[in-house]
C-alpha positions as CSV (number, residue, x, y, z in Angstrom):
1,X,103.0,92.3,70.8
2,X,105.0,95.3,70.0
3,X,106.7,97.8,72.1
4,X,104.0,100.8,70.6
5,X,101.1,98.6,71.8
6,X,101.6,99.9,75.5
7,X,99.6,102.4,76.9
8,X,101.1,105.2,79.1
9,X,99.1,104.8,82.8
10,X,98.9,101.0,81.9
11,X,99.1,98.6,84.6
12,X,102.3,95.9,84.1
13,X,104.1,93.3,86.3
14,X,107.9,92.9,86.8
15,X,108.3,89.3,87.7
16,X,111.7,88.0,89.8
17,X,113.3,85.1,89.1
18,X,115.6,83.5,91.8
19,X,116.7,79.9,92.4
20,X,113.1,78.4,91.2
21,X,111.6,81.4,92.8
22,X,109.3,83.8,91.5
23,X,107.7,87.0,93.1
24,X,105.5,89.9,91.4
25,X,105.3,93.4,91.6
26,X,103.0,96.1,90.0
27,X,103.2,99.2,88.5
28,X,102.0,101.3,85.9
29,X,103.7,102.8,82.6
30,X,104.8,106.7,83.0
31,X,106.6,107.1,80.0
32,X,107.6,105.3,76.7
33,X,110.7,106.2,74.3
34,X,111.8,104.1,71.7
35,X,112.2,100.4,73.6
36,X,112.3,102.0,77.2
37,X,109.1,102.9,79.5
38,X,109.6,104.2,83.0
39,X,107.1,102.7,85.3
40,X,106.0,104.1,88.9
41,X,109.1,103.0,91.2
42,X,108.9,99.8,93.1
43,X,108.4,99.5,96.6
44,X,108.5,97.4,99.8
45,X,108.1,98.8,103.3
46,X,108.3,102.3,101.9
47,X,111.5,102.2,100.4
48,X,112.4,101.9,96.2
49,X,114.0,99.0,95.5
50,X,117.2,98.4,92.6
51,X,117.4,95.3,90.8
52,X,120.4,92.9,90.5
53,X,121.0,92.7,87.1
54,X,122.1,88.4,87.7
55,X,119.0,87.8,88.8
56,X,116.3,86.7,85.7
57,X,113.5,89.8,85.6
58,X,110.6,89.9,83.4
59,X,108.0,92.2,81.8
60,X,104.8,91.3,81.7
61,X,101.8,93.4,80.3
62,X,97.7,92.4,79.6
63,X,96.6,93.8,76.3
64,X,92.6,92.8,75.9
65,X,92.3,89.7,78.5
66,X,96.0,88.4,77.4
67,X,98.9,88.3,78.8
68,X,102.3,89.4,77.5
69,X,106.2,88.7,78.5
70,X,109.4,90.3,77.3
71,X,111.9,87.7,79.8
72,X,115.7,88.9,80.3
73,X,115.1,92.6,80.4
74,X,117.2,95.2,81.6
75,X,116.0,97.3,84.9
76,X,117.4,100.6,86.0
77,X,116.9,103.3,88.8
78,X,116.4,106.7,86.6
79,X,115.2,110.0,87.5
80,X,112.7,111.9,85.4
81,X,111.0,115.3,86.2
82,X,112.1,115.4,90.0
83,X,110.9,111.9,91.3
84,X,112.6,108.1,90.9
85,X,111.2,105.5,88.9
86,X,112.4,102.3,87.4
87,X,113.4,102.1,83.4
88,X,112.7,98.7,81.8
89,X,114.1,98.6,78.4
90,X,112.3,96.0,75.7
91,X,113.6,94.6,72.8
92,X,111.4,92.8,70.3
93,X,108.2,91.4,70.7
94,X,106.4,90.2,73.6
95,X,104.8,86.7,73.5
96,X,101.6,85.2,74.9
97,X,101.9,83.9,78.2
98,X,100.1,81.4,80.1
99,X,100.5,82.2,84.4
100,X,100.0,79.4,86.3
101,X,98.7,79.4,89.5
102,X,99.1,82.5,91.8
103,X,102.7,82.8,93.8
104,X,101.6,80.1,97.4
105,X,103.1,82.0,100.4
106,X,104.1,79.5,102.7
107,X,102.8,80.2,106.3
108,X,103.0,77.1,108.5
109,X,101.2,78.8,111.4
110,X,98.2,77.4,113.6
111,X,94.7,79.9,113.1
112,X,91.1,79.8,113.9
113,X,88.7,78.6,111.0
114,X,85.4,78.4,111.0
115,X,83.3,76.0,108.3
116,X,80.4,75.1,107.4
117,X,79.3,71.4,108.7
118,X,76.5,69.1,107.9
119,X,75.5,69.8,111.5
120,X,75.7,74.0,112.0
121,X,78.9,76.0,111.8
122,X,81.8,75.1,113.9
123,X,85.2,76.9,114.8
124,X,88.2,74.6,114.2
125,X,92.3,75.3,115.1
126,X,94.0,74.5,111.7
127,X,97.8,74.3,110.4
128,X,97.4,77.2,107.7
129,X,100.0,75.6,105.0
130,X,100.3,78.0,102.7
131,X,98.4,80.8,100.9
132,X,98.2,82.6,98.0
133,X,95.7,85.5,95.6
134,X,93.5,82.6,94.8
135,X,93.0,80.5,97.7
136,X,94.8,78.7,101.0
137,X,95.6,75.1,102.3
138,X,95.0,74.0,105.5
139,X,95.9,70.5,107.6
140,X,93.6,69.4,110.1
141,X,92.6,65.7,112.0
142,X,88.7,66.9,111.4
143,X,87.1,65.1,108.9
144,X,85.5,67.3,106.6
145,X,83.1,67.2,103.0
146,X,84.1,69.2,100.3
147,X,82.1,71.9,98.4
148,X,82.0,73.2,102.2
149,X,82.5,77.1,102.8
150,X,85.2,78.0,105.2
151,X,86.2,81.3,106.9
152,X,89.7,82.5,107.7
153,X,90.9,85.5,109.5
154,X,94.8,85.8,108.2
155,X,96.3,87.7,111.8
156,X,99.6,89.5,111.2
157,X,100.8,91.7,114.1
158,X,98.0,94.3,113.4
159,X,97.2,93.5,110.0
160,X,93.9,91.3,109.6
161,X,92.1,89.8,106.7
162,X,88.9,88.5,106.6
163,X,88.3,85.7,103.8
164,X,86.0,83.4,102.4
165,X,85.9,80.5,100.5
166,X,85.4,76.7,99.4
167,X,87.1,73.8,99.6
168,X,88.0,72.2,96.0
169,X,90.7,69.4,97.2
170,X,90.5,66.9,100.1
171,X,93.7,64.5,100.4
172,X,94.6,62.0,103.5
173,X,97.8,62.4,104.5
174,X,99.1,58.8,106.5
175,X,102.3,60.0,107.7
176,X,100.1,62.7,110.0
177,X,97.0,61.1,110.2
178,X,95.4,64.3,108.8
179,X,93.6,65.7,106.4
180,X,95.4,68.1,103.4
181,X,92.5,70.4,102.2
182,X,92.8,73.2,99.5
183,X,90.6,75.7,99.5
184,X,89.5,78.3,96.6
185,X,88.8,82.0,97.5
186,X,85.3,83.1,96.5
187,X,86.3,86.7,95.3
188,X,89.6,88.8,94.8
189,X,90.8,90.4,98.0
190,X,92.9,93.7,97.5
191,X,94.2,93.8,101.1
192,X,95.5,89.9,100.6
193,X,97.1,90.4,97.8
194,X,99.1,93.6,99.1
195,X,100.1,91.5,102.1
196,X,101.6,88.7,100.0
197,X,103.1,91.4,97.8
198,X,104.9,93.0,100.9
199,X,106.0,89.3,102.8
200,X,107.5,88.0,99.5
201,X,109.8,91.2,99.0
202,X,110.4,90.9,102.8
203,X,111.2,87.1,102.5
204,X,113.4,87.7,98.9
205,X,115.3,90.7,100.6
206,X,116.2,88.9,103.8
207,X,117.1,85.5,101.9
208,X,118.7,86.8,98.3
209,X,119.8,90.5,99.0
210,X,119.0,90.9,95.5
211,X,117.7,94.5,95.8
212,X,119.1,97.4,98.0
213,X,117.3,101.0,98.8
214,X,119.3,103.6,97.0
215,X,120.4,106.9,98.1
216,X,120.2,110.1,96.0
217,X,124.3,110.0,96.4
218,X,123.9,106.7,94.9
219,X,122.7,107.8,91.4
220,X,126.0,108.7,89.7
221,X,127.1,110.8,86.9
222,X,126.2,108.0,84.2
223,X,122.3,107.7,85.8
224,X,122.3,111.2,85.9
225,X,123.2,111.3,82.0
226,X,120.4,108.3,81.3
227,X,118.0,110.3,82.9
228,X,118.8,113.4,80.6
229,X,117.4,111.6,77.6
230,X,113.7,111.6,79.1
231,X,113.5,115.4,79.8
């Protein structure tokens, strides 16, 4: 895929890479010069975020159902017509790429489920392992079939999530004397996936420092004359 294949007010992903750790954030194309495009800047908890440039960063952009990836791009805090945005700059071609399975946000919290038995519905405490976009794990001493259709309410100081889903995987773990159950979401929620967005550039920002809010004082002479080019 070519650099003059991307649409302005297309939707992309800038992917993070840190020590065997990846975390996604969307955007959408403003602009596109040469093998630049300014996308909407990148936020978490209301502020934009800058880049580290020793940290692996990826572009990554669906043309007709498939995905594409320019890896080891270049990522810069510009400003173009009065507002901030970020400046990704591509060199030759993007390739196909296959994602795996959606970013699992490890939780490790006790919540309220409620699933559908052989005998009624009945409201269990689980250990919430980990969630993700796609689906959540869960440990629990109950004994229960698959195919079964669980509900979750994810709680979050005064966030809450409603979801729904069935479970695909059932595995005995000895060492607890429980149960291991992975679960599969029935439909895309928005609000989940915004919530994982937010806790992993919480988690990466406390853990890797590998992006800082910038200041307008910040942006020196040499952004200034970056930013010069796009007006």
């Amino acid at each position: 895929m070519q650099v003059d294949e991307l649409s302005i007010g297309g939707a992309m992903e800038v992917e993070v890479k840190c020590n065997g750790k990846s975390m996604n954030f969307n955007s959408e194309i403003i602009l596109i010069k040469n093998n630049s495009v300014l996308i909407t800047s990148i936020k978490v908890n209301e502020q934009t975020i800058g880049f580290s440039e020793k940290y692996q960063i990826n572009f990554m952009y669906k043309l007709e159902g498939k995905l594409y990836i320019w890896e080891n791009v270049s990522v810069k805090l510009v400003k173009y017509d009065g507002a901030i945005y970020h400046k990704i700059d591509l060199y030759g071609e993007g390739v196909p790429y296959n994602r795996r399975d959606a970013f699992r946000m490890y939780i490790g919290e006790d919540m309220p489920l409620y699933v559908n038995t052989a005998s009624g519905p009945a409201a269990l405490s689980v250990l919430v392992k980990d969630i993700s976009e796609t689906g959540v794990g869960f440990i629990t001493k109950e004994d229960i079939d698959v195919d079964r259709i669980i509900r979750l309410k994810l709680k979050d100081n005064n966030i809450s999530i409603n979801l729904s889903g069935v479970i695909v995987r059932k595995e005995f773990l000895s060492n607890l004397g429980a149960y291991l159950y992975g679960c599969k979401f029935n439909e895309k929620n928005n609000s989940l996936g915004k919530y994982i967005a937010k806790k992993q550039g919480e988690q990466l920002r406390k853990k890797t420092n590998i992006y800082s809010s910038p200041s307008r004082e910040k942006v020196g002479k040499s952004k200034r004359e970056e930013i010069l080019e796009y007006k």
